[in-house]
C-alpha positions as CSV (number, residue, x, y, z in Angstrom):
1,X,-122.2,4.6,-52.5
2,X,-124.1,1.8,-54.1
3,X,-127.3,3.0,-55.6
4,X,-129.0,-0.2,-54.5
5,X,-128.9,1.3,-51.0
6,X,-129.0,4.7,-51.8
7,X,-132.1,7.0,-50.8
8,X,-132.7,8.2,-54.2
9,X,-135.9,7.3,-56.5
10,X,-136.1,9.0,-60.2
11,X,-139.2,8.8,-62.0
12,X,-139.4,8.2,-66.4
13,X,-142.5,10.0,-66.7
14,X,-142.8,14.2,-66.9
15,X,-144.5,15.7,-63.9
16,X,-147.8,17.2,-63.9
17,X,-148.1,20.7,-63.3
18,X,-144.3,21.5,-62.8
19,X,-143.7,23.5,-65.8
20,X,-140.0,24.7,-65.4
21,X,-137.1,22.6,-66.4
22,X,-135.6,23.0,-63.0
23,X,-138.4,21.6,-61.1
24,X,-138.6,18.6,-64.1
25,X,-135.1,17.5,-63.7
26,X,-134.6,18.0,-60.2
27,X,-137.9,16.2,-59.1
28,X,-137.5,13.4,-61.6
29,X,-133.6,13.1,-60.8
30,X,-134.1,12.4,-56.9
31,X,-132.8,15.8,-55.6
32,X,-135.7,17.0,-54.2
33,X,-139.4,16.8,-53.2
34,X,-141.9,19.1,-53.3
35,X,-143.5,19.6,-50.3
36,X,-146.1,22.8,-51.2
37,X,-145.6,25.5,-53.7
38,X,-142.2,27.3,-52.8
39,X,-141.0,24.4,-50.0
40,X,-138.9,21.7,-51.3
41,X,-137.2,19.0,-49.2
42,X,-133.6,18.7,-50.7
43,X,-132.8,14.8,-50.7
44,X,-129.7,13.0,-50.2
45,X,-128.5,13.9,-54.2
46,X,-129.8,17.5,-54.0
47,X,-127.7,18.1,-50.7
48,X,-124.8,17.3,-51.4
49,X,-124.9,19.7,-54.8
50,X,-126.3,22.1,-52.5
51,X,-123.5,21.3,-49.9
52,X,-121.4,21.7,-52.4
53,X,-122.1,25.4,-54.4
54,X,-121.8,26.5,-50.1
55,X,-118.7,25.4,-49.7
56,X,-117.6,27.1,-53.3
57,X,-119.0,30.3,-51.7
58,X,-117.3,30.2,-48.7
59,X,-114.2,29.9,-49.9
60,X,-114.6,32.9,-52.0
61,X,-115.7,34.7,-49.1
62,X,-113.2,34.1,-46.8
63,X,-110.4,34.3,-49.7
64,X,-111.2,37.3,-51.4
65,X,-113.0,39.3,-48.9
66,X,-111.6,38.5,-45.5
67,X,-114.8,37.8,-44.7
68,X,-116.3,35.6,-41.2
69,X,-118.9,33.4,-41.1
70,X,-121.7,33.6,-38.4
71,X,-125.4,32.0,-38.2
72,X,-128.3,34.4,-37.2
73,X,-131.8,33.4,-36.1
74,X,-134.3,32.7,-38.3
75,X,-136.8,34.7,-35.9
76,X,-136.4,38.2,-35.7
77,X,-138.3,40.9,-33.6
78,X,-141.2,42.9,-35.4
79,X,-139.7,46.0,-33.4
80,X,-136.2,46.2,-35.2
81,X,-138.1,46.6,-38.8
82,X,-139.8,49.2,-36.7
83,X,-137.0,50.8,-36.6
84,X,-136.0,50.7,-40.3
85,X,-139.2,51.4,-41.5
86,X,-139.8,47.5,-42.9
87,X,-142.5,46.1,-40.4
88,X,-145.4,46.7,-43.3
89,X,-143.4,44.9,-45.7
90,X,-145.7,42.1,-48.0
91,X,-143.2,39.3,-48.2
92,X,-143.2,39.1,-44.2
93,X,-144.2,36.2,-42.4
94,X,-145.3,37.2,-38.9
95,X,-146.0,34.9,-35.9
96,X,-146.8,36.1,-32.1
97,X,-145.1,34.4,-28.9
98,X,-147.4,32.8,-26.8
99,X,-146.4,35.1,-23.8
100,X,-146.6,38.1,-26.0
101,X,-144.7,39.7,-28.6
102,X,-144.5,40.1,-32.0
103,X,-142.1,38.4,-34.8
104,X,-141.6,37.9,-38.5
105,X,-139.6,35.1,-39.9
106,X,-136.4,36.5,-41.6
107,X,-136.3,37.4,-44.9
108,X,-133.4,39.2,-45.2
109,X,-130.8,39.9,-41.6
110,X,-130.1,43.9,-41.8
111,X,-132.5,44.0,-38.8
112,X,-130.3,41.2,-36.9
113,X,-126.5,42.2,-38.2
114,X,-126.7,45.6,-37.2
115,X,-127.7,45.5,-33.6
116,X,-125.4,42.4,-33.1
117,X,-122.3,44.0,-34.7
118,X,-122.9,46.7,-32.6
119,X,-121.7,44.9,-29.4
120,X,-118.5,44.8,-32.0
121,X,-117.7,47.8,-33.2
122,X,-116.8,51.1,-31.1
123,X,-113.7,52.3,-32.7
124,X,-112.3,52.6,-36.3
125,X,-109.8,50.2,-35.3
126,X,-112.6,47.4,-35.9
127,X,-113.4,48.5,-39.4
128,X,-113.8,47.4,-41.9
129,X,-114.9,44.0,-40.9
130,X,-117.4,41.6,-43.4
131,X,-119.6,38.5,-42.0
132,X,-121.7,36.4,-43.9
133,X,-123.6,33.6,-43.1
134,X,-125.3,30.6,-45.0
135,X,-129.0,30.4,-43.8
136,X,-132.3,29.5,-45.2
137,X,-135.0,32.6,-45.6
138,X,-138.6,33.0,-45.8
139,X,-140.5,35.5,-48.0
140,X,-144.0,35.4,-48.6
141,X,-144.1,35.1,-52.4
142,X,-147.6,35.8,-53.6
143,X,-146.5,33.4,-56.6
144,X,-144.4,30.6,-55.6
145,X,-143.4,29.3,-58.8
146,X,-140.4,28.3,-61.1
147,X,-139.4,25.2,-59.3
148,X,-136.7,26.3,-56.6
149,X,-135.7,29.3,-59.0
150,X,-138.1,31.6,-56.5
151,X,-139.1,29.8,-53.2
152,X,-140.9,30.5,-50.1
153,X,-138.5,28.9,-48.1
154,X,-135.1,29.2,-49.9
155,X,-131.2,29.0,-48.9
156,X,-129.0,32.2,-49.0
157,X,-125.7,33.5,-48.6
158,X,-125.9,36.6,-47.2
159,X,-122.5,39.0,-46.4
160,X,-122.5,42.3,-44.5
161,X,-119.8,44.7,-44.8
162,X,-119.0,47.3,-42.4
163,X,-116.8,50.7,-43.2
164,X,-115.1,53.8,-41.6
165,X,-116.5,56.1,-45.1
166,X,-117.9,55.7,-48.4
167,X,-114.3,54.7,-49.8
168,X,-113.5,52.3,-47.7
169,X,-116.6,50.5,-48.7
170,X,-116.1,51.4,-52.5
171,X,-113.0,49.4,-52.1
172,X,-114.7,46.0,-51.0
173,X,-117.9,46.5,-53.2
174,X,-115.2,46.5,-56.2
175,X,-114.1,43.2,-54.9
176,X,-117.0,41.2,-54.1
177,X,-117.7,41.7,-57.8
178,X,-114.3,39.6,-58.4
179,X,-115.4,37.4,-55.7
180,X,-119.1,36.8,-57.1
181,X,-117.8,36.4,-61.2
182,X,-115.3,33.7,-59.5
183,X,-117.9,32.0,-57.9
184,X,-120.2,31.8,-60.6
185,X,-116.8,30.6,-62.7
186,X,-116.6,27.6,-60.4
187,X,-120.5,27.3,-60.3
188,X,-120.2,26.0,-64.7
189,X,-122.4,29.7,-65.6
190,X,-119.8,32.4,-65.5
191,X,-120.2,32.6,-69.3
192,X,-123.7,33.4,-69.3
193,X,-123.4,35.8,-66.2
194,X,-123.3,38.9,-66.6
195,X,-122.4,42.2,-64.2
196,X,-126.0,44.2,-64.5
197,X,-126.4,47.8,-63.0
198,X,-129.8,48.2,-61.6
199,X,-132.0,51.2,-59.8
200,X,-130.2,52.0,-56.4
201,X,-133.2,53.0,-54.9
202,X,-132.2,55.9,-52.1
203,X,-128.8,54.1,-51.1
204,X,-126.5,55.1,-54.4
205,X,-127.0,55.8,-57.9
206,X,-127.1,52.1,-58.8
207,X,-126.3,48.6,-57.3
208,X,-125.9,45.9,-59.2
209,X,-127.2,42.0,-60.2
210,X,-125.3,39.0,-61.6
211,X,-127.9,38.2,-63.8
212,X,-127.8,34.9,-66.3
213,X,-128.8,34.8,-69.4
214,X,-131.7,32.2,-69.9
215,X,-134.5,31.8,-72.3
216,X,-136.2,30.5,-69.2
217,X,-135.4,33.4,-67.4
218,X,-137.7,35.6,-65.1
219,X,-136.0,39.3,-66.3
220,X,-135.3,41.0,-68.9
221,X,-131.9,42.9,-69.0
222,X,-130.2,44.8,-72.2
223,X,-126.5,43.4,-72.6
224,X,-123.8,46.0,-74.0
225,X,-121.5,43.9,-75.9
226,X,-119.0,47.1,-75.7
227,X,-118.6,47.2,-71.9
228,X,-119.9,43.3,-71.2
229,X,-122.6,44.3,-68.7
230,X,-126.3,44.2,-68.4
231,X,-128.5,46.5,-67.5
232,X,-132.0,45.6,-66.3
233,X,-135.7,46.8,-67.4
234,X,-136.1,49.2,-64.9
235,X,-133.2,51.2,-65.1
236,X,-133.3,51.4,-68.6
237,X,-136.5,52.4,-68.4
238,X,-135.1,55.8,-66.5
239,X,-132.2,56.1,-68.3
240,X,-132.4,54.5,-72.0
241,X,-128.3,53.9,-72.5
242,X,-125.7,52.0,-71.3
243,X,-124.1,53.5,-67.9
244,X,-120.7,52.8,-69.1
245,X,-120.4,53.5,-72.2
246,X,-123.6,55.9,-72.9
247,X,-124.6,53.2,-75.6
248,X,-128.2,53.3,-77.0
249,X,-130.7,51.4,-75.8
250,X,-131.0,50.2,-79.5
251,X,-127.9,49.3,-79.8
252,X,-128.0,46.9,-77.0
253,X,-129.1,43.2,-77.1
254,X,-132.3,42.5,-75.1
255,X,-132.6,38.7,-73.0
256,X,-134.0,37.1,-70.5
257,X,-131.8,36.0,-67.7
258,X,-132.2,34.2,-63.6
259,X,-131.2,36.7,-61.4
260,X,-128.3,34.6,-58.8
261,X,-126.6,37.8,-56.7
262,X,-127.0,41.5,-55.9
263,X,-124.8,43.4,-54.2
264,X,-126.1,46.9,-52.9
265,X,-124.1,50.0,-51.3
266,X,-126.4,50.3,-47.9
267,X,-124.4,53.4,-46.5
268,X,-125.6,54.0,-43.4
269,X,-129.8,53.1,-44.1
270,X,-129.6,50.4,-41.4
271,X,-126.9,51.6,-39.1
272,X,-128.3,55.4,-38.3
273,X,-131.6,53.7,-36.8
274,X,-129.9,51.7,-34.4
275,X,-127.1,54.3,-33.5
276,X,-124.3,52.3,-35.3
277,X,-121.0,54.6,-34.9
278,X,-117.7,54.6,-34.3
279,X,-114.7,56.8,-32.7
280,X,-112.7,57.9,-35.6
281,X,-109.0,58.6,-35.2
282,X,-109.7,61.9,-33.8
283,X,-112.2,60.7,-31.5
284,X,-115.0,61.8,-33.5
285,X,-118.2,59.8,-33.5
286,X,-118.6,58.6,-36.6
287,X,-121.5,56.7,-38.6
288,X,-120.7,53.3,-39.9
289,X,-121.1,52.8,-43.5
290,X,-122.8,49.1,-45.0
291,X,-122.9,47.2,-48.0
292,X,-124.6,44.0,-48.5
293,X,-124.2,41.0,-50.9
294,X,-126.6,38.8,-51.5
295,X,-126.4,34.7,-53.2
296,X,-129.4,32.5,-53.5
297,X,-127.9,29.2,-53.4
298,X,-130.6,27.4,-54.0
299,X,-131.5,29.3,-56.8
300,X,-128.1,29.1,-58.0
301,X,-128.5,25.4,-58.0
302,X,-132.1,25.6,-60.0
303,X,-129.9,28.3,-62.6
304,X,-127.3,25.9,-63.4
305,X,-129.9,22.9,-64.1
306,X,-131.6,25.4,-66.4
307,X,-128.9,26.3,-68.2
308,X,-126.3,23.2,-68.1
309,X,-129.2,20.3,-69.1
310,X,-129.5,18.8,-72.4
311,X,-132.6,16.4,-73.6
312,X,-131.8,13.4,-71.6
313,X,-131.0,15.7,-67.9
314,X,-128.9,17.5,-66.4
315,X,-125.4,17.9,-66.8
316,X,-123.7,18.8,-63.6
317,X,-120.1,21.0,-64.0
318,X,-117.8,18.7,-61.7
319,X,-117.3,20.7,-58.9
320,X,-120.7,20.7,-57.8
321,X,-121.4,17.1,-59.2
322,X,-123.0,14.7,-56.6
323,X,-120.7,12.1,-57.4
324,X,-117.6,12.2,-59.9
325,X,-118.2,9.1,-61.2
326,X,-121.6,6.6,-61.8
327,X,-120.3,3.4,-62.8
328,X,-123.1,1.0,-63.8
329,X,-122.1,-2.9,-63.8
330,X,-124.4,-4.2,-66.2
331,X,-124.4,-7.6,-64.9
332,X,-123.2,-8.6,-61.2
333,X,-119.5,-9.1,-61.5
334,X,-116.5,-8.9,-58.8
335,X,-114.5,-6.8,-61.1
336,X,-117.5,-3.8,-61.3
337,X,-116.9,-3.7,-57.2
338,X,-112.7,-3.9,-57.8
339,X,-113.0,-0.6,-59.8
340,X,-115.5,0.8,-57.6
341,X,-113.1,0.4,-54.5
342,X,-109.8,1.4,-56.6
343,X,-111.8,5.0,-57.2
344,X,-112.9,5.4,-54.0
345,X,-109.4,4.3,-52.2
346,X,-108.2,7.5,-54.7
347,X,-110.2,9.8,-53.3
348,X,-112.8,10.1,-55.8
349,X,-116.6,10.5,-54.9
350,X,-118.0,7.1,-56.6
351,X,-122.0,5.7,-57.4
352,X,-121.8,2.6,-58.2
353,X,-125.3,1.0,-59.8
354,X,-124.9,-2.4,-59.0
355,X,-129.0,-2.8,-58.9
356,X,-130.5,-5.9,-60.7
357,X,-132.6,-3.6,-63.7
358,X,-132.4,-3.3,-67.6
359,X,-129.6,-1.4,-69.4
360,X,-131.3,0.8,-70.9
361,X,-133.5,1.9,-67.8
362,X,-129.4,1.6,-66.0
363,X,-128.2,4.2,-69.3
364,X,-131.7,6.5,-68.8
365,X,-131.2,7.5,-65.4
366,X,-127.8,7.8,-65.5
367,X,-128.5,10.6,-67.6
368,X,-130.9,11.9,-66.0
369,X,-128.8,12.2,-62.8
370,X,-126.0,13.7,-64.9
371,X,-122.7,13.0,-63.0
372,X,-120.2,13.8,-65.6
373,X,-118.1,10.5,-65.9
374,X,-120.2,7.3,-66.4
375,X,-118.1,3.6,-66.6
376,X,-119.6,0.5,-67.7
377,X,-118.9,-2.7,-66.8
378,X,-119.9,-5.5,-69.0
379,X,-118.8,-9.4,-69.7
380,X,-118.5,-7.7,-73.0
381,X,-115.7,-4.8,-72.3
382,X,-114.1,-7.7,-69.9
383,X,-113.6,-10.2,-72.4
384,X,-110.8,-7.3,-73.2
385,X,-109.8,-6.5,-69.6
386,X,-111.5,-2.8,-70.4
387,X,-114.5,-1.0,-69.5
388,X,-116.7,1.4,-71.4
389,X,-115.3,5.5,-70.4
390,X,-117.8,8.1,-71.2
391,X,-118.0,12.1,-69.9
392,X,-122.0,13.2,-69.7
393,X,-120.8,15.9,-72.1
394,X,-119.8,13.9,-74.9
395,X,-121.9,11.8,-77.2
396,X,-118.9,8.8,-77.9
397,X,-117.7,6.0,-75.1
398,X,-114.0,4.9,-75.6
399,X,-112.7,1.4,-73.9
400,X,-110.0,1.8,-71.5
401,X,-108.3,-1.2,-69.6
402,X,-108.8,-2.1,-66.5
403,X,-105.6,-1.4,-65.1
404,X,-105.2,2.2,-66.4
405,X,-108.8,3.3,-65.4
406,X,-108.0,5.0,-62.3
407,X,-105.3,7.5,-63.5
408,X,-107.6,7.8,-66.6
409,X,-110.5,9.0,-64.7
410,X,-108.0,11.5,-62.6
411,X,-106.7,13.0,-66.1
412,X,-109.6,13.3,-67.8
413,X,-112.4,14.0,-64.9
């Protein structure tokens, strides 16, 4: 892609009013546009990042979970959180149909998945059986606020599971915990992530967060270096030690973290209202048992900005990178657009700045944009048949020759 003709637009100067570092870089950057508190438009940059941490999280799903991907409505009937007890909920948006009827925008899909899977499921032979789906939500924050860290209108990755018993399901909630830390591996924060136990509510004695640790961070957890889990305010609060290993609370380390996942043991809450059962082996009718595992994906985008950024922008981990490579031709030259089509002809996902500004404004936003290898083109690195190398995550360029570049950049990328 040459950035001359790309739909991007950064901006030098901080804006007003956006005080998270998400919201700074991303806005400055050209990934997205604010459109009102909570809504953001995700521009050409921003999706394909965002395109990219999906496709990450789809392959984990369907990899280590067996699990199948569907795509519910965004419109649900008022009458199904009825039946579960959710209609007075305060983060629901509700609407009316114009020949009558009552609906709230989806915030979550319990009220969807369960009804539809039960046109699925009859006997134990269908069990257990996961779907998850990709699919933006709606929740009617009364503060909208940390950039696209909590949104009104945000992308999720939402996964049902669906069980003959409570072992069954204790099997797959064990492994979307190896799923989620392998996901958040991939995602450039599995360091700072950290397995958190929190308040079960009525479903089990705990479920649990992937929380990451951030200064910026919206929670407060307590992390046990001993067991290498967190455990949030709340349920230390009830019970002041570490679940694990019975640790003090003041013995454990206190932090603010970005809350990206949560997985939660549902047992049957939302299949006994709508009659969701099965015929065991004995022909028993049985109930079904649920779990349900939650990634904000946006939020998971504004979590790695917050964390992997340094003071000239962001610094994006390759696998989510908008492009692998920015090469900025500092004057117009035939050999800047030779390099540029060698890259792309190996595969590579290429920017190529071929736009007629200053260096330094070229250098500046290059940074800003943080695509981790940069190459520059210069009559001064041809007069030695080389160009300038240099990853986002190191402070020195080398000079490389022309000729070796491309299987430089697939070695060291």
């Amino acid at each position: 892609m040459r950035q001359s003709s790309f739909f991007i637009r950064t901006k030098k100067e901080e804006i007003k009013g956006e005080p998270s570092l998400n919201a700074q870089l991303l806005l400055r950057g050209g990934f997205v546009n604010k459109e009102m508190a909570g809504v953001y438009s995700y521009l050409p940059m921003g999706l394909k990042v965002l395109k990219k941490i999906e496709n990450i999280i789809r392959e984990e799903m369907r990899t280590k979970l067996g699990a199948q991907e569907v795509l519910m409505p965004a419109l649900h009937p008022l009458e199904n959180y009825k039946a579960t007890g959710r209609s007075e909920m305060d983060v629901l948006f509700h609407t009316d149909l114009n020949g009558g009827g009552k609906l709230v925008l989806g915030q979550s899909h319990e009220e969807i998945v369960v009804p539809l899977l039960k046109k699925f499921i009859s006997s134990y032979r269908d069990l257990p059986l996961g779907v998850f789906q990709i699919q933006t939500k709606f929740r009617n924050e009364l503060r909208a606020k940390s950039g696209i860290l909590r949104g009104r209108e945000f992308l999720m990755k939402d996964l049902y599971s669906f069980h003959e018993d409570e072992e069954c399901l204790a099997e797959y909630y064990e492994r979307s915990k190896e799923a989620y830390h392998s996901i958040f591996n991939r995602l450039g924060i599995g360091d700072r992530t950290y397995l958190t136990f929190a308040s079960g509510g009525t479903f089990s004695d705990y479920s649990h967060e992937f929380q990451t640790i951030t200064e910026s961070g919206e929670d407060d957890v307590y992390l046990c270096k001993e067991c290498n889990v967190g455990i949030n305010e709340e349920i230390i609060e009830e019970n002041p030690c570490c679940p694990s290993c019975e640790k003090n609370k003041n013995e454990l380390r206190k932090e603010r973290a970005i809350e990206v996942g949560n997985i939660f043991p549902l047992n049957t809450r939302f299949s006994d209202p709508f009659s969701l059962t099965y015929k065991s082996k004995n022909g028993e009718e049985r109930p079904v048992f649920m779990g349900c595992y939650g990634i904000g994906v946006s939020r998971a985008m504004g979590a790695v900005v917050e964390i992997l950024s340094d003071e000239k922008g962001i610094v994006w981990p390759k696998e989510i990178s908008p492009f692998s490579v920015h090469i900025i031709s500092l004057e117009k030259n035939e050999e800047a657009e030779k390099i540029y089509q060698k890259l792309i002809d190996a595969g590579m996902e290429v920017l190529l700045d071929d736009r007629d500004s200053s260096p330094g404004e070229k250098f500046a936003e290059s940074d800003l944009m943080g695509i981790p290898v940069r190459i520059v083109v210069s009559e001064k690195t041809l007069r030695s048949d080389s160009v300038e190398f240099k990853k986002r995550t190191e402070k020195e360029a080398e000079l490389i020759k022309i000729e070796e570049i491309v299987s430089y950049v697939e070695q060291n990328i």
